[in-house]
C-alpha positions as CSV (number, residue, x, y, z in Angstrom):
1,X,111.4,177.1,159.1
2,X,112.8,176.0,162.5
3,X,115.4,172.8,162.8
4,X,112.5,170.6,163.9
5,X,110.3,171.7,161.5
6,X,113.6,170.9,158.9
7,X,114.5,168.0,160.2
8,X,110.8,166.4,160.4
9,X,110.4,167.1,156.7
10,X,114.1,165.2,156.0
11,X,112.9,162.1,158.1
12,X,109.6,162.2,156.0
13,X,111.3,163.1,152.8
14,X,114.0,159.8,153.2
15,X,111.6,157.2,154.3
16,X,109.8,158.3,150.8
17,X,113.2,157.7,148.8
18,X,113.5,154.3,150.6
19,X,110.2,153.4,149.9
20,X,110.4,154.1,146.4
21,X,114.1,152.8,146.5
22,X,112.1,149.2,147.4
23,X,115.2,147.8,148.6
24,X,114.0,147.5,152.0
25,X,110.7,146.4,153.5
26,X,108.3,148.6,154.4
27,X,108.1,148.0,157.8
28,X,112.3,148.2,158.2
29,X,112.0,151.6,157.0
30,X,109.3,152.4,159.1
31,X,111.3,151.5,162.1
32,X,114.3,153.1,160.5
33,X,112.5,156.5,160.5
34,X,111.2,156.3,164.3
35,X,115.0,155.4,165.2
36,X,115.9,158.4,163.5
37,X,113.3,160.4,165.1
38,X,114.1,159.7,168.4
39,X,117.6,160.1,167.5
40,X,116.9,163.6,166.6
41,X,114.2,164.6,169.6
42,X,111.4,164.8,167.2
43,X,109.9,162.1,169.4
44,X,110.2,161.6,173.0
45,X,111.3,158.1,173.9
46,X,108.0,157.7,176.0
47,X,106.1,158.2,173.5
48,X,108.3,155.9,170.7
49,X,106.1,153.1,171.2
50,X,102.8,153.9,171.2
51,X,101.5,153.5,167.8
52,X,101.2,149.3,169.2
53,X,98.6,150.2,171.5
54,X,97.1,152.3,168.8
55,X,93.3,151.1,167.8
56,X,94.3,151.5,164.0
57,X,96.9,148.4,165.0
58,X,94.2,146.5,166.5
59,X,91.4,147.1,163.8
60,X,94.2,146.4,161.0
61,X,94.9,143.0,162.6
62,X,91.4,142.1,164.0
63,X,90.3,142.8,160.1
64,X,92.5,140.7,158.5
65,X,91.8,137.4,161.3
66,X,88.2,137.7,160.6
67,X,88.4,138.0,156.6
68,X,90.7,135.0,156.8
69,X,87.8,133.3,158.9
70,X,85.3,133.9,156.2
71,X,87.5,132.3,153.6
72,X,87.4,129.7,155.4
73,X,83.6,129.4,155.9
74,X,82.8,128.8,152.5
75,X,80.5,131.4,152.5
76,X,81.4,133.0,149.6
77,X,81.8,129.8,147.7
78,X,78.3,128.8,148.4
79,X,76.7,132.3,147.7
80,X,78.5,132.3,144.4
81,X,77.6,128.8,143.4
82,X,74.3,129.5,142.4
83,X,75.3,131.9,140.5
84,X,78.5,131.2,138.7
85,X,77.0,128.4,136.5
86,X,75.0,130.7,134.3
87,X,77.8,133.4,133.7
88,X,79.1,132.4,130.4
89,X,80.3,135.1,128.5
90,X,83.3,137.2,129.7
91,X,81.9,140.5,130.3
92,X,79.0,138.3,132.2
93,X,82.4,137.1,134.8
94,X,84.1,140.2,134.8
95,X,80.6,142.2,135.8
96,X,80.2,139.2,138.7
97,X,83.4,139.0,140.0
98,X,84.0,143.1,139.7
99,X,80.6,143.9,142.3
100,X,81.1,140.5,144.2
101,X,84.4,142.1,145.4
102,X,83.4,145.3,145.9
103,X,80.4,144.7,148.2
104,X,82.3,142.5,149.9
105,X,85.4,144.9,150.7
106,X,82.8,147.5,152.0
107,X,82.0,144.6,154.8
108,X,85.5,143.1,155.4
109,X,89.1,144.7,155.0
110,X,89.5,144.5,150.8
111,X,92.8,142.6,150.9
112,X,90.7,140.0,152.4
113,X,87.9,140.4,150.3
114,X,89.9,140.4,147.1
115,X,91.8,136.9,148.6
116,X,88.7,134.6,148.9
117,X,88.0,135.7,145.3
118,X,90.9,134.7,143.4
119,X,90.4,130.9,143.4
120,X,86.8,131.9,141.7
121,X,88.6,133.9,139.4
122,X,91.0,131.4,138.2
123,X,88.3,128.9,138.4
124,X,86.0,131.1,135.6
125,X,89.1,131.7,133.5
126,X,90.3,128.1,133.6
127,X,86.4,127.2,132.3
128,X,86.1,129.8,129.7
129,X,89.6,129.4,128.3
130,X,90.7,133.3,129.4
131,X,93.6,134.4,130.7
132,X,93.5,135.1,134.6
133,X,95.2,138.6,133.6
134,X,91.6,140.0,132.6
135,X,89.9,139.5,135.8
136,X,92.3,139.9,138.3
137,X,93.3,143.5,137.9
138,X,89.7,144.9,137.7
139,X,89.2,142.9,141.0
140,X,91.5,144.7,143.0
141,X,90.3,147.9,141.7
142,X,87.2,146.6,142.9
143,X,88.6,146.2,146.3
144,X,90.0,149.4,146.4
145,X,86.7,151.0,145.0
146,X,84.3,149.2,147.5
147,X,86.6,149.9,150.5
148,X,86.1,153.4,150.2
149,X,82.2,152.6,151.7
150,X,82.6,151.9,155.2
151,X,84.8,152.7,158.0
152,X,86.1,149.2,158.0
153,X,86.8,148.4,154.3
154,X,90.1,150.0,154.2
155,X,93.0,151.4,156.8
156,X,92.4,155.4,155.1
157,X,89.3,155.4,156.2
158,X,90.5,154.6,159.7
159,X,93.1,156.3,160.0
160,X,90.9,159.3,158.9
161,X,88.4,158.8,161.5
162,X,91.1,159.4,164.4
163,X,92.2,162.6,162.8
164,X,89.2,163.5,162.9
165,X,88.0,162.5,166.4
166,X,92.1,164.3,167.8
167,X,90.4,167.7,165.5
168,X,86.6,167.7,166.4
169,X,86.8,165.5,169.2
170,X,84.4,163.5,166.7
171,X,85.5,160.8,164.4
172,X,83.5,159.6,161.4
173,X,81.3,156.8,162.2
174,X,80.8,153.5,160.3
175,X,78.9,154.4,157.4
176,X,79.6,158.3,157.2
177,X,82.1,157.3,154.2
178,X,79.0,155.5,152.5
179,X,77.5,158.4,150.6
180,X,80.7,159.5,148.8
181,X,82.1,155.9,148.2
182,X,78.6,154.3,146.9
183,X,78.8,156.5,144.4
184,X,82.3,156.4,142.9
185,X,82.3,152.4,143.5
186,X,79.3,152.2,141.3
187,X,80.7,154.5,138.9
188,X,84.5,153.0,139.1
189,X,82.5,149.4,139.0
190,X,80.5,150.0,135.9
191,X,83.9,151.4,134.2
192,X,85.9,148.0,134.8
193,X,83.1,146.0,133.6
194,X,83.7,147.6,130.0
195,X,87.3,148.8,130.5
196,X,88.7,145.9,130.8
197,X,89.8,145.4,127.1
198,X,92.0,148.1,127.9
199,X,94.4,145.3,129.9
200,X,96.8,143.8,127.6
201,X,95.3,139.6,126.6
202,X,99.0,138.1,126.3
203,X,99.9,138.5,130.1
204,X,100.6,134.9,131.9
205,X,100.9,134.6,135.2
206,X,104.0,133.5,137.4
207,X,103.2,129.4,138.0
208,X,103.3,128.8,142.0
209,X,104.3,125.7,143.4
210,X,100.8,124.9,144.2
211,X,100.3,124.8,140.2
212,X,103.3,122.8,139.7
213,X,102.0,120.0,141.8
214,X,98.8,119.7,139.4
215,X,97.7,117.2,141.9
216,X,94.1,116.4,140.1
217,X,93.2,112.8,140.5
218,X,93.2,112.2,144.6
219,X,90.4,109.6,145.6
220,X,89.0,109.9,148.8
221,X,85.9,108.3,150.5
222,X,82.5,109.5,151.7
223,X,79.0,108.8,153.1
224,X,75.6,109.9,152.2
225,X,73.8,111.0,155.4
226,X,70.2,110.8,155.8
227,X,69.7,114.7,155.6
228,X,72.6,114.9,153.0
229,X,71.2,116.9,149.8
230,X,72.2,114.4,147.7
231,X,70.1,111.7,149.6
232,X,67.6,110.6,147.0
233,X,69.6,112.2,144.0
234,X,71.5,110.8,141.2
235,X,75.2,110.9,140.5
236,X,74.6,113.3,137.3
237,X,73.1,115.7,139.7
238,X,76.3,115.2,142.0
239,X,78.5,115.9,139.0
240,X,76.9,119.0,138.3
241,X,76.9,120.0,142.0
242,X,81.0,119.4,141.4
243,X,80.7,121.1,138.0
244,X,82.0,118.4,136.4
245,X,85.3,118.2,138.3
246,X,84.5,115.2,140.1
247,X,83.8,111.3,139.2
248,X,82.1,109.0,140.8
249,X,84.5,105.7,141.0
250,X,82.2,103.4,142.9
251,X,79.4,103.5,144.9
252,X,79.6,100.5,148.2
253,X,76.0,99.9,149.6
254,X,75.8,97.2,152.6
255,X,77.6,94.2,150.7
256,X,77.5,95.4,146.9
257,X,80.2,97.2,145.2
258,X,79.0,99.4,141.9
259,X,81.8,100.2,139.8
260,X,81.7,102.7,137.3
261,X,78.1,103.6,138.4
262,X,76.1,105.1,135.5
263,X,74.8,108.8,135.6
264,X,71.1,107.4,136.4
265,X,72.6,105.7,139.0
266,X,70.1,106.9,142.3
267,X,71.9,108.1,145.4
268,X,70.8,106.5,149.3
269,X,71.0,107.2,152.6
270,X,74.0,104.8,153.9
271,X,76.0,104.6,150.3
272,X,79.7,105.1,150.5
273,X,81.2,106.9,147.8
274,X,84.5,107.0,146.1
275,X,85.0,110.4,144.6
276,X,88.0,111.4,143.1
277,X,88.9,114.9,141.9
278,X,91.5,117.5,142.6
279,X,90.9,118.8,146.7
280,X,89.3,122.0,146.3
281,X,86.5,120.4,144.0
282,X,85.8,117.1,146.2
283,X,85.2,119.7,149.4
284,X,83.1,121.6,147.3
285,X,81.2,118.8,146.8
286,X,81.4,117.6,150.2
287,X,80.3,121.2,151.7
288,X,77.7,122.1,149.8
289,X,76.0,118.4,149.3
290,X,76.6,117.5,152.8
291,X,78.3,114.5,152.7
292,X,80.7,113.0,155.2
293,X,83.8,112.0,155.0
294,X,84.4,108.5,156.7
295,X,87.0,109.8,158.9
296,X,84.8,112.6,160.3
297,X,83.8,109.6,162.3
298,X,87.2,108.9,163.6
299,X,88.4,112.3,166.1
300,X,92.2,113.1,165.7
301,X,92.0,115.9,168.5
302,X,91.6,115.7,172.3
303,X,88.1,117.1,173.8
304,X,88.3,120.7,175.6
305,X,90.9,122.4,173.3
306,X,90.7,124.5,171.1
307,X,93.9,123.2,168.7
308,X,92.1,122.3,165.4
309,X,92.5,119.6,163.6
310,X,95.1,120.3,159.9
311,X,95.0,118.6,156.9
312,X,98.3,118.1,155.1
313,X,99.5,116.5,152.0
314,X,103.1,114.5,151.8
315,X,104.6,111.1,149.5
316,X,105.1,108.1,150.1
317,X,108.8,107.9,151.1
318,X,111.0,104.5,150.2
319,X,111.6,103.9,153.9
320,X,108.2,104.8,155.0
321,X,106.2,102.3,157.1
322,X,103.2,102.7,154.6
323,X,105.4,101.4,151.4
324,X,103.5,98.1,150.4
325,X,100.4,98.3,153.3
326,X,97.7,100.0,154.2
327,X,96.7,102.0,156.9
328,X,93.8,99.5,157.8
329,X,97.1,97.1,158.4
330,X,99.2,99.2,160.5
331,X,96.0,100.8,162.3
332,X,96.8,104.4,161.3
333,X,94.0,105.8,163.4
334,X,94.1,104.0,166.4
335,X,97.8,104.0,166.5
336,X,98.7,107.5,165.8
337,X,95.7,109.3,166.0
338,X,95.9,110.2,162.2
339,X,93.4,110.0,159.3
340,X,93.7,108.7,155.4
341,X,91.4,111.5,154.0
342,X,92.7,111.0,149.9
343,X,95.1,108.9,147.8
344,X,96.2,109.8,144.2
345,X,98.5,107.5,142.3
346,X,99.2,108.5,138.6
347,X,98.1,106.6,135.9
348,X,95.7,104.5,138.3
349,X,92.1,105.0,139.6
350,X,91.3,103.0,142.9
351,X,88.1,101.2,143.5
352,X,88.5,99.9,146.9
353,X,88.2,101.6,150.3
354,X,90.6,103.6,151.9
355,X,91.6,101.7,154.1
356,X,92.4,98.9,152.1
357,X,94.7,100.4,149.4
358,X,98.5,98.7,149.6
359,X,100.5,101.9,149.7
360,X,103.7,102.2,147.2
361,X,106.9,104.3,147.2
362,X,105.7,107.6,145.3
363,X,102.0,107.5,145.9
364,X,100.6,111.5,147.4
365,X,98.1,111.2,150.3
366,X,95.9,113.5,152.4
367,X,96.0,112.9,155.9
368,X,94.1,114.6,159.1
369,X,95.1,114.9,162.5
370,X,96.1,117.5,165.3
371,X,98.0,120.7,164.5
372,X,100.2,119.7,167.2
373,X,101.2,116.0,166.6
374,X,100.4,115.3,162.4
375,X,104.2,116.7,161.8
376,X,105.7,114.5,164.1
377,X,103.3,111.6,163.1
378,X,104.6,112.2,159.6
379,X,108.1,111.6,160.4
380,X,107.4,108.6,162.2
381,X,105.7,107.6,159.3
382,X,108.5,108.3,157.2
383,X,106.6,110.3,154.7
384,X,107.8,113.5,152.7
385,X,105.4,116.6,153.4
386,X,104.5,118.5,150.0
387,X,105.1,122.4,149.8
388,X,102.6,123.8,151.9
389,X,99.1,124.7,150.2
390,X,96.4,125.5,151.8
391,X,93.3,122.8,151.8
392,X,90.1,122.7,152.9
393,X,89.2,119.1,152.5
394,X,88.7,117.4,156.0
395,X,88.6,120.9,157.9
396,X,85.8,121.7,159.8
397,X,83.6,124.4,157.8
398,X,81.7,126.3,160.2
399,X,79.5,129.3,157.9
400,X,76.6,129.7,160.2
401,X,79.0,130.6,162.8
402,X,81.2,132.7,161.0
403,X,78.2,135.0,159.6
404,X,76.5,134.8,162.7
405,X,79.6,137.0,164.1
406,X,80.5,139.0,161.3
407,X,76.8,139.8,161.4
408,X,76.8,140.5,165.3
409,X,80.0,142.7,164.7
410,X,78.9,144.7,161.6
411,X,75.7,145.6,163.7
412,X,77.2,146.5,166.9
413,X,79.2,149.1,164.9
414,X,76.4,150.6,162.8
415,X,74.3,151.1,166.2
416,X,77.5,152.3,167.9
417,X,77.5,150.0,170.3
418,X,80.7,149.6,171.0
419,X,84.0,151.1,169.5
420,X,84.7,149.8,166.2
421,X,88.6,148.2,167.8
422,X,86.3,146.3,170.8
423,X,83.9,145.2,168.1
424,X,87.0,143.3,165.6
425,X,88.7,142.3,168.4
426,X,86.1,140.6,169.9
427,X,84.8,139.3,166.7
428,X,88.8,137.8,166.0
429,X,88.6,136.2,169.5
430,X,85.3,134.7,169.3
431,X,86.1,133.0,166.0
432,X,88.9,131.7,167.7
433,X,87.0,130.4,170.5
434,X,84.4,128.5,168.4
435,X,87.0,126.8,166.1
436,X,85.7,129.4,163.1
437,X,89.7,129.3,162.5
438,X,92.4,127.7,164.6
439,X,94.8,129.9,166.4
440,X,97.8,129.0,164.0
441,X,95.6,130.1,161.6
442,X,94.6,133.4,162.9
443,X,98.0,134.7,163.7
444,X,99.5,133.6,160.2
445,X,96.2,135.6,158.7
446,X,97.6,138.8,160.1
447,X,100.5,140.5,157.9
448,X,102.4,141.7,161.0
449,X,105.1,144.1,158.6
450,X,101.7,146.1,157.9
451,X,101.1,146.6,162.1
452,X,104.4,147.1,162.1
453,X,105.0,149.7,159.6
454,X,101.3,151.4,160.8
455,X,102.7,151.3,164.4
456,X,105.9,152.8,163.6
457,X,104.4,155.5,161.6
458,X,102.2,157.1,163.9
459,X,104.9,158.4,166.2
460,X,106.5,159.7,163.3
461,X,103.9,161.6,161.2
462,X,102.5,163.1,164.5
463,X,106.2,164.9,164.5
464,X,105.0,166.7,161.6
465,X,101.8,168.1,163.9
466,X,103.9,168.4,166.9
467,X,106.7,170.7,165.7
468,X,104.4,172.6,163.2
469,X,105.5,171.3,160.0
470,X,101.4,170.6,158.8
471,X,100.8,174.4,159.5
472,X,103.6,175.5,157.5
473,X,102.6,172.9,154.6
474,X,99.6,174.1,155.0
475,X,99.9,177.5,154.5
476,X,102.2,176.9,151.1
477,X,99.1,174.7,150.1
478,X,97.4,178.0,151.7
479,X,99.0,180.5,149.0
480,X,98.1,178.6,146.3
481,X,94.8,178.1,147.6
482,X,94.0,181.2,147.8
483,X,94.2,181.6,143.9
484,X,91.9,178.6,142.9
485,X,88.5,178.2,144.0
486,X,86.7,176.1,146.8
487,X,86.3,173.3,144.4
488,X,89.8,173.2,143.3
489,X,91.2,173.5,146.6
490,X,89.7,170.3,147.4
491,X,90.8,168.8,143.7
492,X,94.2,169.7,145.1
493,X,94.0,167.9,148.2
494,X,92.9,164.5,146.6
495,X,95.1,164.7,143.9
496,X,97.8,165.2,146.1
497,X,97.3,162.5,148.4
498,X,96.6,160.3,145.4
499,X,100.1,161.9,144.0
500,X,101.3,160.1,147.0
501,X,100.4,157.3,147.6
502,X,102.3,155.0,145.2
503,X,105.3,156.5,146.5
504,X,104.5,156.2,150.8
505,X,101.8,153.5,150.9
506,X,98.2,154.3,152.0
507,X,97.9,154.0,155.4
508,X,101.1,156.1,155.5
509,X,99.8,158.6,153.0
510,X,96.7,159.4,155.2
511,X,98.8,159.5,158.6
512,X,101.0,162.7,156.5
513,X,99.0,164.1,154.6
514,X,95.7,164.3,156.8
515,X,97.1,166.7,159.2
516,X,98.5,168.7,156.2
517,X,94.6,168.7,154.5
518,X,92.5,170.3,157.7
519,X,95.3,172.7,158.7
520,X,94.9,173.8,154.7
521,X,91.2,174.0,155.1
522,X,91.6,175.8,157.8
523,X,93.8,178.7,157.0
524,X,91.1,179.1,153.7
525,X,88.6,179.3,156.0
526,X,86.7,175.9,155.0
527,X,85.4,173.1,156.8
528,X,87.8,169.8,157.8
529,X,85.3,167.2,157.3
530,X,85.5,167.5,152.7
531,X,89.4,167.7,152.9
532,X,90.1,164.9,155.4
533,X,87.2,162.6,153.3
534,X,89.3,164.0,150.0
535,X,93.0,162.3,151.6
536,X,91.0,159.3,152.4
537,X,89.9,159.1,148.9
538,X,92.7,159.9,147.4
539,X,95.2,157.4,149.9
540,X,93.0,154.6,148.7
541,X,92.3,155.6,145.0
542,X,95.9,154.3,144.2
543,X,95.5,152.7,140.6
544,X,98.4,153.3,139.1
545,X,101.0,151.4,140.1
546,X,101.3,148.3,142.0
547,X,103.4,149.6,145.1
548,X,100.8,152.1,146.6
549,X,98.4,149.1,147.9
550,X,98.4,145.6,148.8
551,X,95.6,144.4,146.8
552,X,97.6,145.9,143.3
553,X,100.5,144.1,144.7
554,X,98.4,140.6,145.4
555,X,97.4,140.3,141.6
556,X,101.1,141.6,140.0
557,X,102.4,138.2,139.6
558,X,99.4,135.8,138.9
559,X,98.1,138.0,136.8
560,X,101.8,138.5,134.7
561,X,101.2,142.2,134.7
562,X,103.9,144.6,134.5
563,X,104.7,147.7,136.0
564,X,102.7,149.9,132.9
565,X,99.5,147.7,132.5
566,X,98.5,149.7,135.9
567,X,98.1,152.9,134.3
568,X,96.4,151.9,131.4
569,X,93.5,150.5,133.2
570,X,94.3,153.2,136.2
571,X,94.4,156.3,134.4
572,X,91.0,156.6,133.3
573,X,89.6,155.2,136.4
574,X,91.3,157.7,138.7
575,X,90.4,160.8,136.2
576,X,87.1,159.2,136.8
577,X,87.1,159.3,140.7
578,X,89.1,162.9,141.1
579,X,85.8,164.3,138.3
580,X,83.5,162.6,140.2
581,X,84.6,162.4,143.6
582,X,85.0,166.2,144.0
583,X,81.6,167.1,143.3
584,X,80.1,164.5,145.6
585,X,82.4,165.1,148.3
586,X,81.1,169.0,148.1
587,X,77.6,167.5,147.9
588,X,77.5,165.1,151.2
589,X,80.0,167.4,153.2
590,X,79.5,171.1,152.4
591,X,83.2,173.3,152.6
592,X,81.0,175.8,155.2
């Protein structure tokens, strides 16, 4: 072993202790190791910085902008709606949200697919009385298991590719992962929806500040358009478009005021309705029965940019110019450009307009406006601004165009059309460009520690190829190898990188440990293709603790788990994947 070779495997070997040590973030040790790297010539300093122009940097982060744009849509929501309803029983809701999550990780990156879900998660277990504990962790090993599918669904896979294309001048292509993954998702899938009871019942989750606010009775104030889906309907149809979660205060139609309306009570083109519910129900109800709310009809942004309108919650402050009028008095709109979307006063239900509610010290509203001006409109207002939360009501929902572009991009990388970086990218900018998501939004969508930490990496593991550390793993591997057959050569592999994982995080797993796998398949004489597909696997098979990935990590503290409830439901499910996946893997991608 030369001094290169040594001090490679030390650099390696300490940024695993740190990790694992936890005290620092991931992405500080990251750029910890490349310091010490260059400091030690592993890498030269022209080279220190070009894991940021990497395309794994620019997938990772295009990824994450266009999953947080499909929150956004709704689309999920709505597709799920139809649905949800008529899932009763808890093995019903596990089954639903376990291949919900999994389908859609193999589309979008799974941390994003497994963060639209959550809300329909804790909105099944706050119906059926169940603890959000039993859903949450069979979700993420959803995510993990349907990310496995495409090229796209998880950075392994992506990472994996570019080995591949710097070994065969080839890298795998968007659905070469497909064959291997369908199959151990299905399996992995059908295992959650019974092992499950395994999880441990008692588990409560950490309250956020969101929950603490319990904000449930806002009123706000809409209008039945003439191609609304309510036009024509009743308000007990409305309630169960809302799922119950919604009342009907009043109902104003030209000069007539109906209070209280009963659940016969027909719907018409023109009505005004006060609704009042917590936010995420009433724009539910406002998205998918397409109603609109009265200040839709009153712009808060200038024409020809593309700054999106926000929506923010805040009190009533003693001092503020709203304490005992309303915004009809003090022309909130015209004045400041700012809309009353929702009022909630405890221990009080309104039954006249927006507008015309006297304000008190203490009262919570909803208000609209620019991005740019509503927190300096706020002050001037004197009101307090509630923890931030994220809320939909009064944004603009735009589904059609979000899945016309998700569709386009999904497409364009199946046919090859374009590299599978131009293809996010573009998708990330062209949501931008048609207000999909604002830019504020987009940039706070991408966990920049993760591009950090990936672009920080890449110099480093390449030391490991560049001073000929992976042959020299590899031919360890190599000697015991030699002694087990083709089969458990590749067991080996998977197991190792799944070994791993919990200890160097995925994408970092995959940039060590890849090299490593083809130079040991190739000193036995076997193909690269089944080993590199095995570290891929095995980086993003991680269900055993809740440090190897982000979507175990997501679901630790809602769902109360600790440390040990991974393995219980893990341990089986990865047995299942390393007895499984080996076969297939020698199935689809022969070892010669």
């Amino acid at each position: 072993m030369t001094l290169d070779q040594s001090f490679s495997i030390a650099v390696i070997g300490m940024m695993m202790v740190l990790f694992v040590w936890g005290r620092l973030r991931y992405d500080v040790v990251a750029a910890l190791a490349l310091l010490a790297a260059l400091a030690l010539g592993l890498v030269p300093t022209k080279d220190a910085f070009k894991g940021f122009s990497d395309d794994i940097v620019i997938i990772v982060g295009s990824a994450l902008v266009v999953s947080a744009a499909v929150a956004r849509s709704g689309i999920i929501e709505r597709a799920l709606s139809h649905v949800a309803p008529y899932v009763r029983s808890t093995q019903m809701q596990i089954t639903l949200l376990v291949f919900s999550v999994a389908v859609m990780s193999a589309i979008i990156k799974n941390i994003g697919a497994l963060a639209m879900m959550l809300p329909i998660a804790y909105q099944l277990a706050r119906r059926s009385g169940n603890s959000p504990s039993i859903f949450l962790m069979p979700m993420a090993f959803a995510s993990l298991l349907g990310g496995i599918v495409t090229l796209v669904g998880t950075s392994p896979n992506i990472i994996v590719a570019r080995v591949r294309e710097e070994l065969t001048g080839r890298p795998f292509e968007m659905f070469d992962f497909a064959p291997v993954g369908l199959g151990l998702a299905l399996a992995g899938c059908l295992f959650l929806c019974v092992g499950y009871r395994l999880l441990p019942r008692d588990r409560q989750g950490a309250a956020s500040l969101e929950q603490a606010l319990d904000i449930s009775d806002y009123v706000t104030e809409v209008q039945v358009p003439q191609r609304s889906a309510l036009a024509g309907k009743t308000i007990s149809e409305l309630k169960a478009l809302a799922e119950g979660e919604v009342d009907v205060v009043a109902i104003l139609r030209s000069k007539t005021r109906v209070s209280a309306p009963f659940p016969d009570a027909g719907l018409r083109p023109g009505d005004i309705l006060l609704l009042r519910g917590e936010p995420k129900a009433l724009e539910r109800v406002v998205a998918q029965g397409g109603l609109q709310l009265d200040a839709d009809q009153r712009p808060t942004h200038s024409r020809g940019t593309l700054d999106q309108i926000t929506v923010s919650e805040a009190i009533v402050g003693p001092v503020s110019l709203l304490t005992g009028r309303s915004v009809g008095e003090i022309e909130l709109h015209e004045r400041y450009r700012v809309n009353l979307l929702a009022v909630s006063r405890s221990g009080e239900r309104f039954r006249e307009r927006l507008r015309n509610i006297t304000l008190r010290t203490g009262d919570v509203v909803v208000l609209q406006g620019d991005e740019k001006i509503l927190p300096e409109r706020m002050r001037e207002l004197g009101l307090m601004p509630l923890v931030g939360r994220a809320l939909t009501l009064g944004s603009a929902r735009k589904g059609w165009i979000t899945g016309a572009i998700l569709l386009a991009t999904v497409v364009a990388i199946a046919l090859n059309l374009v590299p599978v970086s131009v293809a996010f990218f573009g998708a990330a900018a062209l949501l931008v460009t048609f207000r999909a998501i604002s830019p504020r939004d987009a940039y706070d969508s991408i966990e920049w520690p993760i591009l950090v930490m990936l672009a920080a990496l890449i110099p480093v593991s390449d030391t490991l190829r560049s001073t000929g550390t992976t042959d020299l793993l590899a031919g360890w591997l190599a000697s015991i190898g030699m002694l087990l057959p083709g089969w458990g050569a590749l067991a080996l592999i998977l197991v190792s990188a799944m070994a791993v994982t919990p200890f160097l995080n995925n994408a970092a797993t995959v940039l060590v440990v890849a090299p490593i796998g083809a130079s040991f398949a190739k000193s036995l004489g076997y193909s690269p293709d089944a080993f590199l597909m095995a570290v891929a696997i095995g980086a993003a098979c991680d269900f055993l603790t809740p440090i190897g990935h982000q979507c175990n990590t997501l679901v630790m503290g809602p769902g109360g788990y600790r440390f040990g409830d991974y393995a219980r439901l893990g341990a089986p499910l990865s047995l299942l994947v390393i007895l499984l996946g080996v076969p297939l893997i020698m199935l689809v991608w022969p070892l010669r």
